[in-house]
Every structure is written in structure tokens, then in C-alpha cells.
C-alpha positions, 0 to 999 in steps of 0.5 A: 176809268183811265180809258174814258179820260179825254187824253187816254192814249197820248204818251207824253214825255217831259223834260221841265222843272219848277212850275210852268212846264210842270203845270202843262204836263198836269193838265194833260196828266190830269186829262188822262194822257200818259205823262213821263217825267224824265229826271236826274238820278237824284231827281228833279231840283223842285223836289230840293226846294224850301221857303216859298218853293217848297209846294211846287213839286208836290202840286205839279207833279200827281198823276206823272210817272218817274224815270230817272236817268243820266243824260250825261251817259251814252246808253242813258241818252239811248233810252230816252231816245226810245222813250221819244220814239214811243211819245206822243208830245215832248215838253220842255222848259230848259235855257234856250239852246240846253235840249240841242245839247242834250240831243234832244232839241226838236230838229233832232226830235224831228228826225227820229219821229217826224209826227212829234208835239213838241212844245218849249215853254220859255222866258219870251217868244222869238224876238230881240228878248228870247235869250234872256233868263225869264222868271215869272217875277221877271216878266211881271217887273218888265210887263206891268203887272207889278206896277198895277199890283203894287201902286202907290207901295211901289211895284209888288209881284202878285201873290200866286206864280199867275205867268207861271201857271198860265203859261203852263196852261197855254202851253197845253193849250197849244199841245191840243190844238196840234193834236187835233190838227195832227189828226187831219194833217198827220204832221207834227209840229213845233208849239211854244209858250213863253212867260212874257207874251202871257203877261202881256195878255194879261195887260190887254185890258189895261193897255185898252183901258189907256186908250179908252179913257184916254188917261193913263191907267191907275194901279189897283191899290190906287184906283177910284172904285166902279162901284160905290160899294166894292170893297173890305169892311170890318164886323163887330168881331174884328173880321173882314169881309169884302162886299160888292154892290155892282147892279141898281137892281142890287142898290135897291136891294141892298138898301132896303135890306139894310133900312137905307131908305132915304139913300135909296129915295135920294135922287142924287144917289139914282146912278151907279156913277153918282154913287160912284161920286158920292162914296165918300158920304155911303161908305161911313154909313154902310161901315157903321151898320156893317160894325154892328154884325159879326162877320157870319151875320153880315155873310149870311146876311149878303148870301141871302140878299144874292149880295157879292161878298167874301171872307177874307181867307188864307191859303191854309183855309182852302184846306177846309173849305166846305164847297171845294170838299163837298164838290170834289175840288181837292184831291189826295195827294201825298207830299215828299215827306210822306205826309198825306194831304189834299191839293186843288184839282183842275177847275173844270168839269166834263160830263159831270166828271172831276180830274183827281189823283189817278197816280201820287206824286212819284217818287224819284225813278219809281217807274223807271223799270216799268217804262225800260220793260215796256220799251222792250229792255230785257231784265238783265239790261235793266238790271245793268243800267241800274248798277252801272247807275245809268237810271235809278229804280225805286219800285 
């Protein structure tokens, strides 16, 4: 199996933490290609996280191998160095300036293999910010994703690490396409991808909206609706469930299966825009009928009618979820606590194939003497590294 994956055969050696260079190194792990995270000896610090971090490693981290090894000590940088010569693509996403401390920036990456991807995830791209700390809450302050998040509640970061990810994903986006290019050129080359250009281009169709409409741009929380009906209402049972109505063909179908005929006879009510403007007389109306059913009613009811619609779920409930079980949208992993569970794999499909756990989240060092073996280090060496604790071995 591992040979038929589109990325078999590229060799990737990362030097990232928390969640965007993590998330790119997913993507082509999860492709297939051969992906090596380089540790510390007591490991990567996700692994130590709490609170709301505690997730991060155990979702970025499948289908990755583990060496663990001092970069502080002369014969610890001589085995990464090996490692490097061996790769296909470096990743990194340390403070500016960090890897050419190590000896591993890519002017030095350069010269042992001229051939070499090597992409650096960032807080910002080249320009008068590229030295300051980025965080995806950062980026989202500065950037306005906070502010169209939040509103009249005042600026509010959104409920996912959405520059982090998205980051991570434009990263091996560019990896990619310098593969690609590299098969045609044979040259390598230096790609970046950075928090804050990615939350600028999530603000693209904002900032054109501005110009636009000509008025400035209201946040979500505090915008008229496109749409007279698009939004939560509450059944008999106490639940919520979102309903859209977005299309006249939908209009004329949500009224007449609902016994709102005299709403869809209404002249005044002929436009998406006159409904728009006549919401606050439909949504009294449509809340009462939607009062009277049970949220499983009103669901099958819109699932029926080709109605959008929606339960208002938890992240807990996606465990469960009856499409990403039947589809094959999670995958086995297993956490740090040993506790065996299910994560969401990549969204995507290839010639009716998924992505899932070839390889569980590693534990700290475990293949650190498989990749010294394959790099040529005879047992004895490998031995010694391990007792001088250069590297850490947990196979």
C-alpha cells in the first residue's frame, strides 16, 4: 500500500513544533512520503501541553517517525546532518534566525545538498513585520479576523487554529509544487508560508466586499442576512438547528411544505432581497411552526425537502458522527496517555482512496535507531550515542 501513495519515496525531514509546521508535515505524511520529526531528547514541548493545547500533538503527529537527538552536541548535529543529505524536503518553523544557529538554515542546507525543498513556516513573510513572534491569535487581532468574528462582543479569535492549519497546508502546498518543478529544473529551492499572508487572504473577500458595496464591511455577529431565512431556531425539545432557505426554487418549496401559502402568493415576498427586507415579519412565523417539531422532525424534515440545515454540534459529537464513521473520515490513533481513540483524516479523496494511519503517533525517539541503521551507523555507534545520550532510542 505504502508504494501506491502519491508521495512514496520523498523523504522529509522536519524541525517544527505546535501546530502549523506539524500540519504541513501531516499532509505529505499522510500522502505517503517518509516524514522524520527531529526531537529533543525529552521530546517535542507540544507533547507537554494542557488546557486547550493538549490536542495538538496527538492530531498532527500520526504517520511520522521519531528521532530524538541533541543539537546541542557535536556528534548529534553530525547525524542530523546525515539525515539532511538523505531528504527530500526540510520544514521548519522556529523564531527567525534559530536554524542558522543550529547549522541548519538553508544556506547551509544548500551547500550539503544543493537539490534540497526547504520550507520555513513563519509569523509573517519578508517585509517591515518578518521579526516579530506570530501566533495565530496574533495574526487574527492584527489581520481582522477577530473583529468580523467577534463584532458588537468585541474582537473574538475563532474557534479553530484556522492560520495555523491553513498555514500548514499552504506550506505543502508550495512543497509540492517545488517538487514538481524540481523534476523539470533538477534545482531546489527555498519556499515559505507565513500566519499572517494567510490570514490576509482569508480577508480577501471582505476587503473586496468594502469596495464593493462601497460601505464598510459589518462583522458577523452583526450583519443583515443574505438570505430571509438563514439562521438558528429552537424545536419543541429545547435543541437547536440551523436552517437555510438561499434559492426561489427553495422559497417555493420550503412554503409549500410548510403551509405557507399566502407568504408564497405575496407579491411583496417575490425576491430574495424583499424577503430579505421583510424578515422581521417571516421569521416569527417560520419560529412558531419550527416550535412545534422536535429537532429530529424538523432535520428530517429539511433532509427530505433538500432544505440546508444543521444540528448545532459539539466537537465531542464528531466522534460519533454517523457519515465520517461510515466514509472512513476518522482514523486510529493512539493518544500520549495510551488511550486508543479516532482523529479526523485529510479531507480529501483520490481514486476512491482515504489517508489514514499508516503509522501511530510516535512515541519520543522510537525510530531513532532504525533511521542511524539506514544512514549506515553500525550498532556499536548507535549503542554509544545512546549511552553518551547524544539521541534517545525507545524501540
Amino acid at each position: 500500500m505504502n508504494m501506491s501513495l502519491p508521495l512514496a519515496g520523498v523523504r522529509v525531514v522536519e524541525f517544527v513544533h505546535v501546530v502549523m509546521g506539524p500540519t504541513c508535515g501531516l499532509i505529505l505524511a499522510d500522502l505517503g512520503a517518509e516524514v522524520i520529526k527531529v526531537e529533543p531528547l525529552d521530546g517535542d514541548h507540544t507533547r507537554k501541553l494542557v488546557a486547550s493545547g493538549a490536542g495538538f500533538f496527538p492530531t498532527y503527529n500520526r504517520n511520522k517517525k521519531s528521532f530524538a537527538v541533541d543539537l546541542k552536541s557535536q556528534r548529534g548535529r553530525e547525524a542530523v546532518l546525515k539525515l539532511i543529505a538523505s531528504a527530500d524536503v526540510i520544514t521548519e518553523n522556529f523564531r527567525p534566525g534559530a536554524m542558522d544557529k543550529l547549522g541548519f538554515g538553508y544556506e547551509a542546507v544548500k551547500k550539503l545538498k544543493p537539490e534540497i525543498i526547504y520550507c520555513s513556516l513563519k509569523g509573517f513573510l519578508p517585509g517591515p513585520y518578518e521579526h516579530r513572534t506570530g501566533l495565530d491569535e496574533v495574526v487574527q487581532m492584527m489581520g481582522g479576523l477577530a473583529y468580523m468574528t467577534g463584532g458588537r462582543y468585541g474582537p473574538l479569535r475563532a474557534g479553530a487554529s484556522v492560520n495555523d492549519v491553513m498555514g500548514g497546508m499552504f506550506g505543502a502546498i508550495a512543497i509540492l509544487a517545488a517538487l514538481h518543478q524540481r523534476r523539470s529544473t533538477g534545482k531546489g529551492q527555498y519556499v515559505q508560508s507565513a500566519l499572517f499572508e494567510n490570514n490576509a487572504f482569508l480577508m480577501a473577500q471582505h476587503m473586496m466586499e468594502g469596495l464593493m458595496t462601497g460601505k464598510p464591511v459589518t462583522p458577523m455577529p452583526d450583519r443583515v442576512r443574505a438570505w430571509a431565512l438563514y439562521d438558528n431556531f429552537k424545536t419543541r425539545d429545547g435543541e437547536l438547528v440551523f436552517v437555510g432557505v438561499v434559492t426561489d426554487t427553495q422559497w417555493k418549496v420550503f412554503c409549500e411544505a410548510f403551509g405557507l401559502a399566502d407568504l408564497l402568493a405575496d407579491p411583496a415576498l417575490a425576491t430574495n432581497p424583499q424577503r430579505v427586507e421583510a424578515r422581521p415579519r417571516i421569521l416569527p412565523i417560520v419560529s412558531k411552526i419550527f416550535s412545534g417539531m422536535t429537532k429530529q422532525e424538523l432535520m428530517d424534515k429539511c433532509e427530505a425537502l433538500g432544505l440546508p440545515f444543521a444540528p448545532i454540534a459539539k466537537p465531542e459529537d464528531l466522534f460519533e458522527d454517523p457519515h465520517l464513521n461510515a466514509s472512513g473520515g476518522l482514523a486510529p490513533v493512539t493518544l500520549l496517555n495510551g488511550k486508543k481513540t479516532k482523529v479526523p483524516i485529510l479531507p480529501i479523496e483520490m481514486d476512491g482512496m482515504r489517508f489514514g494511519t499508516r503509522l501511530d503517533v510516535p512515541r519520543v525517539g522510537e525510530h531513532t535507531r532504525e533511521l542511524l541503521t539506514g544512514l549506515g551507523c553500525s550498532t556499536e555507534t548507535i549503542r554509544q550515542l545512546i549511552a553518551d545520550k547524544v539521541v534517545v532510542a525507545t524501540d
